[in-house]
C-alpha positions as CSV (number, residue, x, y, z in Angstrom):
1,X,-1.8,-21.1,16.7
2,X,-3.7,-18.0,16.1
3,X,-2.9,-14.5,17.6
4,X,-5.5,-14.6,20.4
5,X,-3.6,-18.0,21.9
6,X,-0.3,-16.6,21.6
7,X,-1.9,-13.8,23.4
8,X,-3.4,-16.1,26.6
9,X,-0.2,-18.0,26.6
10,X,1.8,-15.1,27.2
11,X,-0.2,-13.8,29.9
12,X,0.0,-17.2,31.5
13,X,3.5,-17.4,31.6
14,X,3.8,-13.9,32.5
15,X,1.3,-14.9,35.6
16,X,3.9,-18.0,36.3
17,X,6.9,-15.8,36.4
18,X,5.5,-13.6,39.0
19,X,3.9,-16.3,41.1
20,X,7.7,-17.7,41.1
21,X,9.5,-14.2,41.1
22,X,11.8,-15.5,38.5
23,X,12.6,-12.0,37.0
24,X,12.1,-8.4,38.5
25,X,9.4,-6.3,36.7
26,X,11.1,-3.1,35.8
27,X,8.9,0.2,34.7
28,X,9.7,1.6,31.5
29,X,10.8,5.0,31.0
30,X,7.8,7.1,29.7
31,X,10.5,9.7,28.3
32,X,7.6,12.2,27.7
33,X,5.9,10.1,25.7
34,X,2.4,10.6,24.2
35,X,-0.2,10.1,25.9
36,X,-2.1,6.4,25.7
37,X,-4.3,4.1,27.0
38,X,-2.7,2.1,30.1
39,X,-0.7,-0.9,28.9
40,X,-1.1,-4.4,30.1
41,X,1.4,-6.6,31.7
42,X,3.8,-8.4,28.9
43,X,1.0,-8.0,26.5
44,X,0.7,-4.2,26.3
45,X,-2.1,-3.0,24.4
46,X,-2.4,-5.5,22.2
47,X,-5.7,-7.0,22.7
48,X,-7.5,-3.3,22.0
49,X,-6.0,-3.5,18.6
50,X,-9.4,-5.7,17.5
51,X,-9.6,-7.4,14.0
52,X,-10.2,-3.7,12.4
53,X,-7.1,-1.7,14.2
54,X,-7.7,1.2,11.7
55,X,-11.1,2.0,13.6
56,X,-10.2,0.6,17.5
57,X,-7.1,2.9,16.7
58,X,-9.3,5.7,15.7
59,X,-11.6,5.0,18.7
60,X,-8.5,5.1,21.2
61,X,-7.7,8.2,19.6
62,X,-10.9,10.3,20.4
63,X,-9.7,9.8,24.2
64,X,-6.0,10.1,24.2
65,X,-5.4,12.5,21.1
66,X,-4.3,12.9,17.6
67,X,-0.6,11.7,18.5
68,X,-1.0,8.5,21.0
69,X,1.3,6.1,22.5
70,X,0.7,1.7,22.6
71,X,2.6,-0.5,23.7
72,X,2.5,-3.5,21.7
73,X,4.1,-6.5,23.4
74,X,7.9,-5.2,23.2
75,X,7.5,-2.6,20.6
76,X,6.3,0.8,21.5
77,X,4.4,2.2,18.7
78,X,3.5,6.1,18.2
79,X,-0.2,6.1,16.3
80,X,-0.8,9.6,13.9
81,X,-4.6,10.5,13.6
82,X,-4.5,14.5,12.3
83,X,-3.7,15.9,9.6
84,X,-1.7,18.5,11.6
85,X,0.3,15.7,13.3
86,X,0.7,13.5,9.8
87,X,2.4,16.4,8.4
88,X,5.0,16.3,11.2
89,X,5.7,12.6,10.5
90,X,5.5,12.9,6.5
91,X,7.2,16.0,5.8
92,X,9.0,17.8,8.6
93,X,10.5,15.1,10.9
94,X,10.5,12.8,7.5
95,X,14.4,12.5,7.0
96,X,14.3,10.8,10.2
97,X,11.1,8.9,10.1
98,X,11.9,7.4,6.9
99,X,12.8,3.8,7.2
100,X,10.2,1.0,8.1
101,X,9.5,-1.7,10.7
102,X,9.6,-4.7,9.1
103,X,6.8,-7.1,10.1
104,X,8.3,-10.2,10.5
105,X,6.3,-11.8,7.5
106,X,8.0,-9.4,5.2
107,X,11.7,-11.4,6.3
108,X,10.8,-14.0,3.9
109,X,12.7,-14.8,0.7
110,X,14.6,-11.5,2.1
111,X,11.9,-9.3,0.9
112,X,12.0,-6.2,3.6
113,X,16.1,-6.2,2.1
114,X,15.1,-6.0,-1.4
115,X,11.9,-4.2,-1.6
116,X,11.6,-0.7,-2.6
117,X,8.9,-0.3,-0.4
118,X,10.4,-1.9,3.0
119,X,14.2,-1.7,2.3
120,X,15.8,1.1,4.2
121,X,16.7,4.7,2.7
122,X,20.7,3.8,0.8
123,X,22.0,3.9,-2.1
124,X,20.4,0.9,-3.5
125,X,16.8,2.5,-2.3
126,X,17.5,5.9,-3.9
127,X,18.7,3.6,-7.6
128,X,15.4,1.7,-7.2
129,X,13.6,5.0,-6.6
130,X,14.8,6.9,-9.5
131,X,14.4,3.9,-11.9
132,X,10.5,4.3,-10.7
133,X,10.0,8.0,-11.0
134,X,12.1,8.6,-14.3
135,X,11.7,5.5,-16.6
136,X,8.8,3.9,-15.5
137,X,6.0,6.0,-13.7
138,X,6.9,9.3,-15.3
139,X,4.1,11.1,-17.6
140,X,6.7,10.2,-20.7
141,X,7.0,6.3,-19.6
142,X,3.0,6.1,-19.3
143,X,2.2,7.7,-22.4
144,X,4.5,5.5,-24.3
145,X,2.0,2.7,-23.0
146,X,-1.3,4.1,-22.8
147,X,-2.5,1.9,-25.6
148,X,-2.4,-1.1,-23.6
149,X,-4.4,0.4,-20.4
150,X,-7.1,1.4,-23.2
151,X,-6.7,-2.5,-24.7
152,X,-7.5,-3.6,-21.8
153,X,-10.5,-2.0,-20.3
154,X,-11.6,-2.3,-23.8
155,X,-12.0,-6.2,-22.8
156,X,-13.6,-5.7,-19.2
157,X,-16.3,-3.6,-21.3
158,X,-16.7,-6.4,-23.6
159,X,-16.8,-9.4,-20.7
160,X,-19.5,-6.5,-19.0
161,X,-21.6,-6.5,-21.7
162,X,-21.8,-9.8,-22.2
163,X,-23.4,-9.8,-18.6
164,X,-25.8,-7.1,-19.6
165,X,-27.2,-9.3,-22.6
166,X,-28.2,-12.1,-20.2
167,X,-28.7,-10.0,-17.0
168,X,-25.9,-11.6,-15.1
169,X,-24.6,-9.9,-12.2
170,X,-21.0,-8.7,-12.3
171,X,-18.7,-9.4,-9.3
172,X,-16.8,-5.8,-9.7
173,X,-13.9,-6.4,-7.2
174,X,-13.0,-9.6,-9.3
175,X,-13.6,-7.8,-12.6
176,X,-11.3,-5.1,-11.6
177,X,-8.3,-7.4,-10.5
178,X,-8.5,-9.0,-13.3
179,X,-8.4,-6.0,-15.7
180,X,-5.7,-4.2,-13.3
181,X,-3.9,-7.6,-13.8
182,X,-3.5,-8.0,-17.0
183,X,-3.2,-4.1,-17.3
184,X,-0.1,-4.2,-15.0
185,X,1.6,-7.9,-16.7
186,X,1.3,-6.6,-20.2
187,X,2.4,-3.3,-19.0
188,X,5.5,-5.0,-17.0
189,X,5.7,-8.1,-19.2
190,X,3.8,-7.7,-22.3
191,X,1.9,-11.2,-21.0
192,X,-1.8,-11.6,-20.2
193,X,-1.5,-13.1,-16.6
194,X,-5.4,-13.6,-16.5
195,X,-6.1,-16.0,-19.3
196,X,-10.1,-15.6,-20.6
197,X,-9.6,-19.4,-20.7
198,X,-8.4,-20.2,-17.2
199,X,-9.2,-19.2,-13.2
200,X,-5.8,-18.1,-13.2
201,X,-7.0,-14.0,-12.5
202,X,-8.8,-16.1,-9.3
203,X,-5.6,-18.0,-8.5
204,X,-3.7,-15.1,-8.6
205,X,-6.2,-13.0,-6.6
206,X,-6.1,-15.6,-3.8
207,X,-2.0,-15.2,-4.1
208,X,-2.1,-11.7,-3.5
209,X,-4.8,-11.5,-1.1
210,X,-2.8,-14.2,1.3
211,X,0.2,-11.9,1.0
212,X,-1.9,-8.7,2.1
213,X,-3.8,-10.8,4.7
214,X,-0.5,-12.6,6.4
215,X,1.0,-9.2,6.2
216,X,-1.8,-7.5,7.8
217,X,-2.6,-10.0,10.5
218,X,-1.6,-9.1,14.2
219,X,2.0,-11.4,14.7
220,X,3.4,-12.3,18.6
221,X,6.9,-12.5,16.9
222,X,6.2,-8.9,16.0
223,X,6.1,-7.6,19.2
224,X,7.9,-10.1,20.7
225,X,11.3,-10.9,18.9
226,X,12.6,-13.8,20.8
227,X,9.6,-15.5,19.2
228,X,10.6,-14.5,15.6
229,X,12.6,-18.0,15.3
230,X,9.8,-20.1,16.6
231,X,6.9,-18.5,14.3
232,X,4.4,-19.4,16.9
233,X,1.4,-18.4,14.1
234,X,3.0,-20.1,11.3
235,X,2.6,-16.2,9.2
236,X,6.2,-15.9,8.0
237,X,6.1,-20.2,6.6
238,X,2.5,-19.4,5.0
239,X,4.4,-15.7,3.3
240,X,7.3,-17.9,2.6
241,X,5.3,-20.1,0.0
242,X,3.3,-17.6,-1.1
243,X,6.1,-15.2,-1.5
244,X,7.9,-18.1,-3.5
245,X,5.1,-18.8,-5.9
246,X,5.3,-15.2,-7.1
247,X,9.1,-14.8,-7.2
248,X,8.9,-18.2,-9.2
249,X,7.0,-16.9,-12.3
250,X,9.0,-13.3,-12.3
251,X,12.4,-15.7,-12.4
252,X,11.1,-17.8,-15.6
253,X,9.7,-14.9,-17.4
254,X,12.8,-12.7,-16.9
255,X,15.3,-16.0,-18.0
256,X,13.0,-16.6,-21.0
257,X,13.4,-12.8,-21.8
258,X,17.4,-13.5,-21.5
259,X,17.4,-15.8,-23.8
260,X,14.9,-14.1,-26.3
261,X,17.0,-11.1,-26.4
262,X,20.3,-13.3,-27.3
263,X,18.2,-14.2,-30.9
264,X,19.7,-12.5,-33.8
265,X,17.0,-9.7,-34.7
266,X,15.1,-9.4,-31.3
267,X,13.3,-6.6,-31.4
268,X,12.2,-5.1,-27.8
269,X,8.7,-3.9,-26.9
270,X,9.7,-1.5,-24.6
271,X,8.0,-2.8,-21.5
272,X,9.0,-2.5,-18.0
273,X,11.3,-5.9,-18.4
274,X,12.8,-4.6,-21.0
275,X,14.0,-1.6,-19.3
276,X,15.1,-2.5,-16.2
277,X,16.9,-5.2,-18.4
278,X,18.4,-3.0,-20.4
279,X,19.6,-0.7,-16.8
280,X,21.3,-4.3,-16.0
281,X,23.5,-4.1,-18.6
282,X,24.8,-1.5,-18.3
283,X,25.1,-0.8,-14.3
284,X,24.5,-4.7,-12.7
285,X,25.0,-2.8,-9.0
286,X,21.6,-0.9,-9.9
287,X,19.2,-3.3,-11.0
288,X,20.0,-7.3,-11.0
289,X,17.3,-10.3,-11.4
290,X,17.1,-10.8,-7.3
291,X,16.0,-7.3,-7.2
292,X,13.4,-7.4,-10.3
293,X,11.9,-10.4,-8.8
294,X,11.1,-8.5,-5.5
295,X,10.4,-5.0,-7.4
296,X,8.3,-6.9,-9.7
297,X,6.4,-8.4,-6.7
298,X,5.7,-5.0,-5.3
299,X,4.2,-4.1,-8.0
300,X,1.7,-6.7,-8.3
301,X,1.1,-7.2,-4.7
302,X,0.4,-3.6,-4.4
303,X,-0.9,-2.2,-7.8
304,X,-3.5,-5.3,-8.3
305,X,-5.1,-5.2,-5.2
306,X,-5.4,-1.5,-3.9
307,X,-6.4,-0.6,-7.5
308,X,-9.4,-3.3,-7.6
309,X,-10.7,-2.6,-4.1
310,X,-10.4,0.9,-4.7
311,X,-12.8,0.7,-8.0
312,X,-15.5,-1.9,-6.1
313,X,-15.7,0.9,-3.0
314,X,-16.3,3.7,-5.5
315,X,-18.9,1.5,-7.4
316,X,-20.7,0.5,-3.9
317,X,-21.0,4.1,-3.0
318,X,-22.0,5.2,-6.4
319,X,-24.5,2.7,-6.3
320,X,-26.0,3.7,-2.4
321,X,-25.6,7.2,-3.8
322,X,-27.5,7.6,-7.2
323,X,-27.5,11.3,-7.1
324,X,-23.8,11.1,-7.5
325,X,-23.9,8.2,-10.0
326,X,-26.6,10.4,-12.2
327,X,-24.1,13.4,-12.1
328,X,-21.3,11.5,-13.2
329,X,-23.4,10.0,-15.7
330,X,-24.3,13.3,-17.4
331,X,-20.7,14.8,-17.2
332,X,-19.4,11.9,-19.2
333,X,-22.2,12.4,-21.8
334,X,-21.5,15.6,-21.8
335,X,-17.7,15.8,-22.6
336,X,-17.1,12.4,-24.1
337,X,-20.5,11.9,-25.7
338,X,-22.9,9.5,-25.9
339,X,-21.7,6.0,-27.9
340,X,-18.3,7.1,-27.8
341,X,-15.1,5.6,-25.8
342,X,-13.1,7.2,-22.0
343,X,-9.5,7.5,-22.7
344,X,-6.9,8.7,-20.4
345,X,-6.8,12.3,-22.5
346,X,-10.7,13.0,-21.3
347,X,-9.5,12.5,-17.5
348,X,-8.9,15.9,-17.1
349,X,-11.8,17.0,-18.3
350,X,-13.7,15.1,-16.1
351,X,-13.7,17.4,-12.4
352,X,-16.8,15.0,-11.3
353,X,-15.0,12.0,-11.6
354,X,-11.8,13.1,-10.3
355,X,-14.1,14.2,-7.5
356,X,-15.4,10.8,-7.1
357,X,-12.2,9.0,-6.8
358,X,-10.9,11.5,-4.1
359,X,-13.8,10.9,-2.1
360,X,-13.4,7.0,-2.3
361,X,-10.2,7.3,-1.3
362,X,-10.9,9.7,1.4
363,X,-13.4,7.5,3.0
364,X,-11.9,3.9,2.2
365,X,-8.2,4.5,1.7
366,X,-6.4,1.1,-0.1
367,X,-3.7,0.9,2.8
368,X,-5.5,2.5,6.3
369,X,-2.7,2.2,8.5
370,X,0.0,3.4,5.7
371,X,3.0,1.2,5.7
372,X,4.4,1.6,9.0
373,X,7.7,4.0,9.7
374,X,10.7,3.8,12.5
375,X,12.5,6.4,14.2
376,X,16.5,6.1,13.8
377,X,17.1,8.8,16.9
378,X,14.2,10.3,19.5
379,X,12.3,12.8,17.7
380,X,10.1,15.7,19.5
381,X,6.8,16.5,18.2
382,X,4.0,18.9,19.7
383,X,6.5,18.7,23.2
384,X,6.5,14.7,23.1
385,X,9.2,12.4,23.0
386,X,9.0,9.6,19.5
387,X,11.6,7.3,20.9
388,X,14.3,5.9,18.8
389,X,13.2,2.8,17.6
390,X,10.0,3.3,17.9
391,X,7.1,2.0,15.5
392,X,4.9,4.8,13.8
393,X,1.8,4.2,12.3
394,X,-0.4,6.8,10.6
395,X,-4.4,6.0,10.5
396,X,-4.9,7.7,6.9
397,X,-8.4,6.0,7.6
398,X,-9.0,8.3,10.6
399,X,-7.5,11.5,8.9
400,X,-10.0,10.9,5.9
401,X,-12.7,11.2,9.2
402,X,-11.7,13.3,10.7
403,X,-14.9,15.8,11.4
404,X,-12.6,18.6,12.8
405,X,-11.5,19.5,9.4
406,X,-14.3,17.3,7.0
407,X,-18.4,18.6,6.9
408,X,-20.2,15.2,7.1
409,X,-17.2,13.3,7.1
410,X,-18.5,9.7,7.0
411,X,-21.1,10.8,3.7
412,X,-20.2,10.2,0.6
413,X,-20.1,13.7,-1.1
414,X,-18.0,14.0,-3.8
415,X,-18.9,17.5,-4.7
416,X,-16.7,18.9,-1.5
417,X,-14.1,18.5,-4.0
418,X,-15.0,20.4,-6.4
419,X,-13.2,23.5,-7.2
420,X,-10.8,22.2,-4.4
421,X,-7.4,22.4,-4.2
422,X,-6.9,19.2,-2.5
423,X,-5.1,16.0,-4.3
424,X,-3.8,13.0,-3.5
425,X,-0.7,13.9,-3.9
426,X,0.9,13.8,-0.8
427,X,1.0,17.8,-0.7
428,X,-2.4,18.1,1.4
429,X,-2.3,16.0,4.9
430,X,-6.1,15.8,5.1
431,X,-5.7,13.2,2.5
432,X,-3.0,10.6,2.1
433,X,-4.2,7.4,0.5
434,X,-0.8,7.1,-1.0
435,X,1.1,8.1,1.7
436,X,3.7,11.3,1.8
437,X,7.1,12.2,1.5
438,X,9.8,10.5,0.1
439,X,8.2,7.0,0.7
440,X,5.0,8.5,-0.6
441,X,4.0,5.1,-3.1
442,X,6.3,5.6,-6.6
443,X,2.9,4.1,-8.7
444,X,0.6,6.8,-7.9
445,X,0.4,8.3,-11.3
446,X,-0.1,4.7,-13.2
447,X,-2.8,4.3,-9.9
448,X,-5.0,7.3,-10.9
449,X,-5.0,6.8,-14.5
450,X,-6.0,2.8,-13.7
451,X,-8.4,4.1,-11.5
452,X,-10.3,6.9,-13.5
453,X,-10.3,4.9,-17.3
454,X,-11.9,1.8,-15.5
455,X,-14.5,3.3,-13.0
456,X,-15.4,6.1,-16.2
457,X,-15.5,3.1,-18.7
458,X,-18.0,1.4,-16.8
459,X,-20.4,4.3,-15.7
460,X,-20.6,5.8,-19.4
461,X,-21.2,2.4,-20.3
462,X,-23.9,0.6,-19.0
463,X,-26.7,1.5,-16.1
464,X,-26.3,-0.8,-13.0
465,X,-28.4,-1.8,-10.5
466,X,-27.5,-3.8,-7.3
467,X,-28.0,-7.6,-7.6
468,X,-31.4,-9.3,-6.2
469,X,-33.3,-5.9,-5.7
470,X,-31.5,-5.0,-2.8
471,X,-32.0,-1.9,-0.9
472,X,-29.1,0.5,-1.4
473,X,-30.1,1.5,1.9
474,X,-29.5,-2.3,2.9
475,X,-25.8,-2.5,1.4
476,X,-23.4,-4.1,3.8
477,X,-20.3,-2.1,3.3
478,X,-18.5,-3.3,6.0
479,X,-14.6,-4.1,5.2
480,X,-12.1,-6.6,6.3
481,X,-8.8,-6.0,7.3
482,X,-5.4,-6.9,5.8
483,X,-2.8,-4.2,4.8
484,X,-5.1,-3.5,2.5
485,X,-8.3,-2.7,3.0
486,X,-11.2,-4.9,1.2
487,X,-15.2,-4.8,1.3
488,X,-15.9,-7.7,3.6
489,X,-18.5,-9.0,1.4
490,X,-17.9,-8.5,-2.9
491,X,-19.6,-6.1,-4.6
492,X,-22.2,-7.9,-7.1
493,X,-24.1,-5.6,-9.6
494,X,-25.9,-6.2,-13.2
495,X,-25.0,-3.9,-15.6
496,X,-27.5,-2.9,-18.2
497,X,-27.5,-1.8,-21.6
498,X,-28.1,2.0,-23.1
């Protein structure tokens, strides 16, 4: 049953009770709430929230205001649009807005308990969060593995090129993934999980995408709990086997570690396994295999996807925008030099191309919506009233928009960036692709380096133009909606030589 029917069949029965007067209807207590658009009977405002919720959420915005209030079946949810008002959420009122609500999808195989990213603030949360920013993300941890990002985008130039000799077009989102697959296994694993040989990058793409989709959709048992049991749209059974599939692999590859490391004369490789392996052993309350499994399904959940859509927008608006593409072009040139090779060391060297990566993630952030927060007590903000318990979402998407504080705010102009002080970082609340505060996303560093060696690699390159002699004028760059945030139709371009 998809959501729209579970939709009509509680309005029916909501029609039923009051034809029978089986239950009083009682008015909820507005509590000086934010303002909102008027909620529906039983169904609240759920049928505004569209198939694209991080534009009918911006849209609903421009009428009630930058801090807005929906009621979403049972769950009232508080939706951020400004900067002003994210900043508020993310940093001032963040000790108390720091846990999540769990979409129900999340509940299987236990992962909202065991996820760094949906588990609640604890002790077990602050372990996982240390582990993350000291041994593995730090600028130390991803020095120590540089090698391999540099390996592998090394073989997505080679796989390119081989598309440039023959004048095959290059699906870029499925390139990506597979580079920021195997990028991320060997980093975690020291495994190629995309084998040359195999559709297993595809497979595994498909895996990933299901998650982010189920996760994403719009779920009745969501905002109604008494239907949590029943799973009237089937989202948490579908998560369940996907989820399962996933936590499968991690489990063989961490028990084939086990044993590896029980040889006389093993000699560790110092990967991410290995680590958190060797943080087992010595403290089993801080890291055991249950919560690998889940941290390592994070991980690739999170780091394959946002990372590959990311690079495919910023090659679409590169290619509908060849005055930026020509500027990045000459600034690579320029400081790396013509026949020779990107490496992470020239990144910052490269203001241009930082500038282009802000910009794509300004316009077409991975996760629009953020992962969503909960108030533990009633919070006031700007003389309103977030209720405890309440949902809070902020539309990053909207922010990046937002024409109040950005000139031309729906162009792609990567220049506004430059000699800016605004990052990613979670610092500046005009942009947030990664979110802010202490739940701002742990893999942001290994994110940007990803991000800036692939998209440099394959400017400085090869030329590209867009497959079949399309217009760039007539690009569709309309997206599709999941948690994450994906062109709706792939990216195909043909690289050519120098």
């Amino acid at each position: 049953m998809d959501f729209l029917s579970c939709v009509i069949a509680l309005c029916l029965t909501w029609i039923l009770i009051k034809t029978f007067h089986i239950i009083p209807i009682t008015k909820p207590n507005h509590r000086k709430l934010p303002p909102g658009p008027n909620p529906f009977p039983i169904i609240g405002n759920l049928l505004e929230l569209g198939d694209k919720p991080h534009k009918s959420l911006s849209e609903l915005a421009k009428a009630h205001g930058a801090i807005m209030t929906l009621k979403l079946g049972r769950l009232t949810t508080i939706v951020i649009s400004s900067a002003d008002m994210a900043k508020e959420i993310l940093q001032k009122h963040d000790q108390l807005l720091s846990n999540r609500t769990i979409p129900d999808a999340l509940r299987a195989h236990e992962h909202g308990v065991f996820s760094l990213a949906w588990q609640p603030v604890s002790s077990q949360w602050r372990n996982l969060r240390k582990i993350s920013n000291i041994q593995l993300f730090s600028n130390t941890a991803l020095d120590a593995n540089k090698d391999i990002r540099w390996k592998k985008v090394q073989e997505l130039l080679a796989e390119t090129r081989q598309s440039s000799l023959t004048g095959e077009a290059v699906e870029i989102g499925r390139a990506a993934f597979k580079t920021s697959l195997n990028l991320l296994s060997n980093t975690i694993l020291s495994v190629d999980f995309a084998d040359p040989n195999s559709d297993a990058a595809r497979k595994f793409k498909e895996i990933v995408w299901n998650i982010m989709e189920e996760a994403g959709k719009p779920n009745v048992a969501d905002y109604f709990p008494l239907l949590q049991k029943l799973d009237p749209q089937g989202i948490r059974r579908r998560m369940t086997v996907n989820f399962g599939k996933m936590i499968d692999l991690f489990s063989r590859m961490i028990n084939e570690r086990l044993q590896l490391r029980k040889v006389s004369g093993f000699i560790t490789n110092g990967d991410m396994l290995d680590t958190l392996l060797n943080i087992s052993e010595e403290n089993i309350e801080k890291m055991n295999k249950t919560t690998m499994e889940h941290f390592f399904l994070d991980l690739f959940a999170a780091g394959t996807d946002t990372t590959s859509a990311t690079l495919e927008w910023a090659m679409a608006e590169l290619l509908r925008n060849p005055e930026a593409l020509s500027k990045a072009k000459t600034e690579l040139q320029q400081v790396i030099g013509e026949g020779h090779l990107v490496e992470e060391s020239d990144i910052a060297r490269l203001p241009y191309l930082q500038a282009i990566v802000k910009e794509t993630l300004r316009l077409h952030p991975a996760i629009p919506l953020l992962l969503p927060r909960k108030a533990e007590e009633d919070v006031e903000i700007n003389g309103y009233i977030i209720p405890k318990g309440a949902q809070v979402l902020v539309n990053a998407w909207a922010i990046g928009r937002d024409p109040s504080f950005w000139e031309k705010a729906n162009s792609f102009l990567p220049e506004r960036f430059l000699g800016s002080e605004i990052d990613v970082k979670g610092r500046n609340f005009e942009l947030i692709p990664f979110g802010g505060g202490r739940r701002i996303c742990p893999g942001l560093p290994l994110a940007m380096r990803m991000l800036h060696l692939m998209l440099g690699s394959l400017i400085h390159t090869f030329n590209w133009k867009i497959e079949d002699g399309v217009k760039r004028e007539d690009m569709n760059m309309d997206d599709k909606f999941g948690i994450t945030l994906q062109m709706a139709h792939p990216l195909r371009a043909v690289p050519i030589p120098l």
